[in-house]
C-alpha positions as CSV (number, residue, x, y, z in Angstrom):
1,X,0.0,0.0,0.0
2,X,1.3,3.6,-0.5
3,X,3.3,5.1,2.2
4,X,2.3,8.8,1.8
5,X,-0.2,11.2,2.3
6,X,-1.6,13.3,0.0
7,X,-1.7,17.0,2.5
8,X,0.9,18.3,4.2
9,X,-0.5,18.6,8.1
10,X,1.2,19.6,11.1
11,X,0.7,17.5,14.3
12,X,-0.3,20.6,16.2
13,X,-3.4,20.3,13.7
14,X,-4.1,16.7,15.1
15,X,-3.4,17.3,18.8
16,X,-0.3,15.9,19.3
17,X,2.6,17.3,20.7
18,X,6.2,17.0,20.9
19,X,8.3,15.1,23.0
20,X,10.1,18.3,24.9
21,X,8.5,19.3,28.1
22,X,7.4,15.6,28.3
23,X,11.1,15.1,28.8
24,X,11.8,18.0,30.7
25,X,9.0,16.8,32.9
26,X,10.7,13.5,33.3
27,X,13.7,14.4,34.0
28,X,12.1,16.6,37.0
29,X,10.2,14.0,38.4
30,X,12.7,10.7,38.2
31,X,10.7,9.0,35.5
32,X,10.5,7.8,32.0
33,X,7.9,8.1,29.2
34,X,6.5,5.3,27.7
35,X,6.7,4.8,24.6
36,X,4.8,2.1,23.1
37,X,4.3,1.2,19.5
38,X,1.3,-0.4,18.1
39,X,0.0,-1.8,14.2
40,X,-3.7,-1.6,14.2
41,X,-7.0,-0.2,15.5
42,X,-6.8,-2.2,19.4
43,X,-3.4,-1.9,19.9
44,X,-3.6,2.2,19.8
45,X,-6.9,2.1,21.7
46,X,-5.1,0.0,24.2
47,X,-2.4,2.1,25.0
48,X,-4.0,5.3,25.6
49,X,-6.7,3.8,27.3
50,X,-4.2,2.5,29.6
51,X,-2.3,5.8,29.8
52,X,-5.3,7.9,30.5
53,X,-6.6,6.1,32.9
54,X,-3.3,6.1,34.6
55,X,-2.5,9.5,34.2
56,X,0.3,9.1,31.9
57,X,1.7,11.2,29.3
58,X,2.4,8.8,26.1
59,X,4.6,8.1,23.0
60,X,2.8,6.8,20.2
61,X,5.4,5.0,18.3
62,X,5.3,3.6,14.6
63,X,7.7,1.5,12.7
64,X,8.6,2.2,9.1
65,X,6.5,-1.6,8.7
66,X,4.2,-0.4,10.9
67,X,3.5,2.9,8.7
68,X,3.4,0.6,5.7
69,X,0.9,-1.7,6.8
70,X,-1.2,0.9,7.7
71,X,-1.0,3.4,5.0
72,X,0.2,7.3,5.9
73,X,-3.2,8.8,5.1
74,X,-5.2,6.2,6.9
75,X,-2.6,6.9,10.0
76,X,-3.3,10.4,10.4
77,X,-6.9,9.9,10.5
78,X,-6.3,7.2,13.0
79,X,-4.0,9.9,14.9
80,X,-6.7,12.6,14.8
81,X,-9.7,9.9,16.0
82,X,-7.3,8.4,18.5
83,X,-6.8,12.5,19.8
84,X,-10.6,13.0,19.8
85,X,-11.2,10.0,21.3
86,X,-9.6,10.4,24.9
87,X,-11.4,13.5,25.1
88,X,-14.6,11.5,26.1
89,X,-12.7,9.7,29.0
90,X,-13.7,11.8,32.3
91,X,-10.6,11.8,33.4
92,X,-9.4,13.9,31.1
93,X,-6.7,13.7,28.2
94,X,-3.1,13.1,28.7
95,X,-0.4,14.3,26.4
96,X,0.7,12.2,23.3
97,X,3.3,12.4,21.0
98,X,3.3,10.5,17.8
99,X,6.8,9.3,17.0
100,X,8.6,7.3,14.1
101,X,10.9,5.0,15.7
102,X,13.7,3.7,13.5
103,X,13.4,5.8,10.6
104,X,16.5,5.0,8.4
105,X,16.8,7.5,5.9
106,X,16.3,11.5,5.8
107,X,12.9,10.8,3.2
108,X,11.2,8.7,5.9
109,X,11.7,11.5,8.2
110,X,10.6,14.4,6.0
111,X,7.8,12.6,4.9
112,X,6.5,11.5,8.4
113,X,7.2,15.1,9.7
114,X,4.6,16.2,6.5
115,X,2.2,13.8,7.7
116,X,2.0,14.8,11.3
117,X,4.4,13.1,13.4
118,X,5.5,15.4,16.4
119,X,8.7,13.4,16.8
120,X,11.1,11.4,14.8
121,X,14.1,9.2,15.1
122,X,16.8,8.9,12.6
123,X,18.7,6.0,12.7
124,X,21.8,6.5,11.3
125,X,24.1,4.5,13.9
126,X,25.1,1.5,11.7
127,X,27.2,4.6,9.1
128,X,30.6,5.3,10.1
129,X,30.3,8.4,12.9
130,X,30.7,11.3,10.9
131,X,28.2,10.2,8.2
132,X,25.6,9.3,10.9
133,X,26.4,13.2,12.2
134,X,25.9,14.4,8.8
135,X,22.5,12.7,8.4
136,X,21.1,13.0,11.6
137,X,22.1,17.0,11.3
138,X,20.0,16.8,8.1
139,X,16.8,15.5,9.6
140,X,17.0,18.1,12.5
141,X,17.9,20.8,10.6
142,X,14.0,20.1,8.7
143,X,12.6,18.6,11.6
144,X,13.1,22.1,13.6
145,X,11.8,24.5,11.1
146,X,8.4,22.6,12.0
147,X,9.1,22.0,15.6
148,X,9.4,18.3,15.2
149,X,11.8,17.1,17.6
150,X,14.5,14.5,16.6
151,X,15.6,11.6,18.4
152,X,19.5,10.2,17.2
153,X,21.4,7.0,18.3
154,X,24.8,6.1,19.4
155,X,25.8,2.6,19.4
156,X,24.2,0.0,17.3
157,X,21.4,-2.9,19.1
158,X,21.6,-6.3,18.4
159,X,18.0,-8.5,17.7
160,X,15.1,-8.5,15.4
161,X,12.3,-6.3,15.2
162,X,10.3,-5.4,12.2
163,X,12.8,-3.9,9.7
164,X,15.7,-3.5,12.3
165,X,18.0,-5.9,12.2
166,X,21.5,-6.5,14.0
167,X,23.3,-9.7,14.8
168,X,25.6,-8.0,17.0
169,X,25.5,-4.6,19.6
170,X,28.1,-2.1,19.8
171,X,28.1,0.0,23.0
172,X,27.8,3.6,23.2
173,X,31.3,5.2,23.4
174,X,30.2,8.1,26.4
175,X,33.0,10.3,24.5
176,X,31.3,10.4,21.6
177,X,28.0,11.3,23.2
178,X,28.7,15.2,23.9
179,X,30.5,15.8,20.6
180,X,27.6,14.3,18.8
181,X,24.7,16.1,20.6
182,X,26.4,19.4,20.0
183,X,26.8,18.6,16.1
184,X,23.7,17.5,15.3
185,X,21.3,19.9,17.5
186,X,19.1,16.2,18.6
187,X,16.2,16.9,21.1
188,X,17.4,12.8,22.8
189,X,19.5,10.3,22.4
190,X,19.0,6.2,22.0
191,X,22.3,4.8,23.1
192,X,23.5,1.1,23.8
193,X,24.1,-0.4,27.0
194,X,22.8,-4.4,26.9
195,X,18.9,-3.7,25.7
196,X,18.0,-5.4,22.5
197,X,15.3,-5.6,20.1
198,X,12.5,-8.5,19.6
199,X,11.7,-11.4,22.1
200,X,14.7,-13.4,22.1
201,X,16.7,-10.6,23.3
202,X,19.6,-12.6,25.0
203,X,21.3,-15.8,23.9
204,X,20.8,-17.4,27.7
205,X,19.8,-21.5,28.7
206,X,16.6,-22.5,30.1
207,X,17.1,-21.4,33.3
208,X,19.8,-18.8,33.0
209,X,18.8,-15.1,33.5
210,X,20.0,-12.1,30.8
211,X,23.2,-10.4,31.4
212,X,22.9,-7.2,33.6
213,X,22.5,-3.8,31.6
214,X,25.6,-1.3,31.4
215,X,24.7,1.4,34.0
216,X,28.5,2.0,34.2
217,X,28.0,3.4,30.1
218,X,24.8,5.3,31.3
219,X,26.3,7.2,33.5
220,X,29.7,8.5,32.2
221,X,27.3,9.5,29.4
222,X,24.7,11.4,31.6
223,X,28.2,13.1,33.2
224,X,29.5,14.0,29.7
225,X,25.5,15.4,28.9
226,X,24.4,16.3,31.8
227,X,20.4,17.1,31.7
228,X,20.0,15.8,28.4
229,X,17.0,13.6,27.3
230,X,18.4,10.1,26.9
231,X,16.6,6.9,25.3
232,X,16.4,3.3,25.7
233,X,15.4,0.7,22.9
234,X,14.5,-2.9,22.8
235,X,13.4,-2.7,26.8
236,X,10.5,-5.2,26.9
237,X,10.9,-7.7,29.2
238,X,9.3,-10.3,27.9
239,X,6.6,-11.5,30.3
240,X,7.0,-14.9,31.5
241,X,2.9,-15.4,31.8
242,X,2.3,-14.3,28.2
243,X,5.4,-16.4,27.2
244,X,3.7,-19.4,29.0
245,X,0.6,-19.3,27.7
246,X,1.7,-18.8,23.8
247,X,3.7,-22.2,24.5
248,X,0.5,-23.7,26.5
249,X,-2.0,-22.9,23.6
250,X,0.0,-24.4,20.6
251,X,2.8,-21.8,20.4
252,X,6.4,-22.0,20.3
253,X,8.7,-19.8,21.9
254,X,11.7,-21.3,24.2
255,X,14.3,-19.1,26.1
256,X,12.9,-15.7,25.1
257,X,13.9,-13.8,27.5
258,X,13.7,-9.9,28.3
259,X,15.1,-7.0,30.6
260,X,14.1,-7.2,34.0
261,X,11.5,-4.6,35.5
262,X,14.2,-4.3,38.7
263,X,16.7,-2.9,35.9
264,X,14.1,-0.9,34.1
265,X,12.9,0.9,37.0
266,X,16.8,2.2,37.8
267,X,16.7,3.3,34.4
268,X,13.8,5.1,34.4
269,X,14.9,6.9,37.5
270,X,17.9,8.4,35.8
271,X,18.7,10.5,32.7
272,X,16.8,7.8,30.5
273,X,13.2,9.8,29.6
274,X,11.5,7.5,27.1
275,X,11.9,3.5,26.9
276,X,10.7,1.8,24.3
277,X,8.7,-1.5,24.1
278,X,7.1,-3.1,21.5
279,X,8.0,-6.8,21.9
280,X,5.5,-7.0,25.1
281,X,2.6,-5.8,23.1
282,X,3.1,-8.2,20.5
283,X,3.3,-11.1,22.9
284,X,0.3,-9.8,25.5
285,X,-2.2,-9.6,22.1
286,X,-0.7,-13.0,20.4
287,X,-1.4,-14.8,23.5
288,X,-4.8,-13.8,24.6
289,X,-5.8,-14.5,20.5
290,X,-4.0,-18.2,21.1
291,X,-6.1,-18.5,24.2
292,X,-9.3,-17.8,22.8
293,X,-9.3,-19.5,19.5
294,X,-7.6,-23.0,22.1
295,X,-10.5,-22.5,23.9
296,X,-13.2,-22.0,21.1
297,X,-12.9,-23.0,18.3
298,X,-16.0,-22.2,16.3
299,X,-14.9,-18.6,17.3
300,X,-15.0,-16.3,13.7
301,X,-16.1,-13.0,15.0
302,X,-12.5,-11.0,15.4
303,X,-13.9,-8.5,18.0
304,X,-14.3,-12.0,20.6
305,X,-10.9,-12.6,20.0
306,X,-9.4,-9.0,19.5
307,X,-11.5,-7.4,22.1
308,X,-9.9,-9.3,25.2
309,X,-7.0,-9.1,23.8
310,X,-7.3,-5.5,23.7
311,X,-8.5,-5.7,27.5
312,X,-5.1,-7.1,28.3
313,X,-3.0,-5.1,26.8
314,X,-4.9,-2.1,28.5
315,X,-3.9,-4.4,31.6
316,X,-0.2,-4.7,31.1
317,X,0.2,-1.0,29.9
318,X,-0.7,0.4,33.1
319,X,1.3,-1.9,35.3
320,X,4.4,-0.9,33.2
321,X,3.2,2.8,34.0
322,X,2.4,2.7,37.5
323,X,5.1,-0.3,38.6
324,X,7.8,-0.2,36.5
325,X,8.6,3.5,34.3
326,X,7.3,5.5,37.1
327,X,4.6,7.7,34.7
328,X,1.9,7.0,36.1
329,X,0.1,9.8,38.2
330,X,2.2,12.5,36.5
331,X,-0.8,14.2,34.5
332,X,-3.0,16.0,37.1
């Protein structure tokens, strides 16, 4: 399906915002913004269901898949319902941003940033360092004239998710982290320190739990950027229950493992202002569908097999707010 829109719009005409008091909040009050990424109709209802009712601003994340599957125009339109929508909820909206997470070239960007996205992310980190400088710069040097923010990466994540792909990480060099901020004018920055994409995060044995994330590399960079917005990706940690009950209703997932909430919630409590998950979604919806269809059958009508699944997810969104990013409570 076609990818772009046919009207320029700016997010501010949908109701979105951008991601920079959210993070200045954040980094105020010792938490981090969820960001959350979803592919269809229950996944986005899910999410800010959760996140209103928990009084949590919110990061609507798409994937360059994600926007594919969907089509740009039908997006915004899903964006501008989605806005409308949590103004009928009586507590009251929350702030949302919609964000393009892993965008890999400087067209994606520009044409997301036409199509009402308040935030983007460039991904640039598998080039050589000065040619990911010289495209990120690109992207925020647009980006800014429409008061997009931008979102850059350091260090390269290993694992599978949609179109990103890595067999291997490289860690964030921290003395790279100060030089690269100040040449490329980013809003955050995604760096490297043990996260991974997808559900098989860690190559670990039954039994065994995943190696500890690199605080030590956190923190020389929040000393060498002190203040400044930083980002985690690939933090889903893979809930053992939903894991359990894919493999109990004909499924097949062995030793897919996750980061730990214990680790998640130091991060959050840190420089780190926005962690991404996406995996947990995936996994929460899959299962509930396995579940249901296990259980009946005869089942044809998607909304009894969609609709608790979106119930669910609504579930596990608001414990990741409340118990393990800390953003819960933070709208008034």
């Amino acid at each position: 399906m076609p990818a772009t829109a046919s009207k320029t719009v700016s997010y501010k005409e949908l109701g979105f915002v951008n991601t920079r008091e959210m993070f200045r909040d954040a980094m105020k009050g010792g938490y981090a913004v969820p960001a959350y990424n979803f592919n269809n109709m229950e996944q986005l209802q899910a999410i800010l269901t959760a996140c209103v009712r928990s009084r949590s601003p919110v990061i609507l994340q798409l994937s360059k898949g994600a926007r594919d599957y969907a089509n740009a125009t039908l997006l915004r339109w899903m964006g501008r319902g989605a806005m409308e929508m949590i103004k009928e909820f009586k507590e009251g909206p929350v702030p949302v941003a919609l964000h393009l997470d892993h965008g890999d070239t400087v067209e994606l960007c520009k044409s997301c940033i036409d199509n009402g996205f308040s935030s983007v992310m460039i991904d640039a980190s598998h080039h050589p360092y000065e040619k990911n400088v010289e495209i990120t710069r690109e992207v925020v040097e647009y980006a800014h004239k429409y008061d997009v923010t931008v979102e850059g990466e350091l260090g390269v994540l290993a694992g599978i998710e949609d179109e990103v792909s890595h067999e291997h990480s490289n860690y964030t060099d921290p003395a790279q982290v100060e030089d690269f901020v100040k040449k490329t004018g980013v809003d955050s920055l995604a760096i490297s320190i043990g996260t991974s994409h997808g559900a098989f995060k860690f190559k670990v044995k039954p039994g065994e739990s995943a190696p500890p994330l690199r605080f030590d590399i956190l923190e020389q960079c929040e000393k060498r950027i002190p203040g400044f917005p930083i980002v985690l990706h690939g933090a889903s940690s893979v809930l053992n229950e939903y894991i359990d009950m894919i493999n109990k209703y004909g499924g097949k997932m062995e030793n897919a493992v996750g980061v730990s909430a214990e680790q998640l919630r130091r991060a959050a409590k840190s420089a780190v202002c926005k962690i991404n998950i996406d995996s947990d979604g995936r996994l929460v919806m899959t299962a509930v569908i396995r579940k249901v269809f296990a259980e009946k059958p005869t089942e044809f009508d998607p909304r009894k097999y969609l609709g608790p699944a979106r119930e669910e997810l609504i579930k596990m969104y608001m414990d990741k707010n409340a118990n393990v990013l800390g953003s819960a409570g933070r709208i008034k």
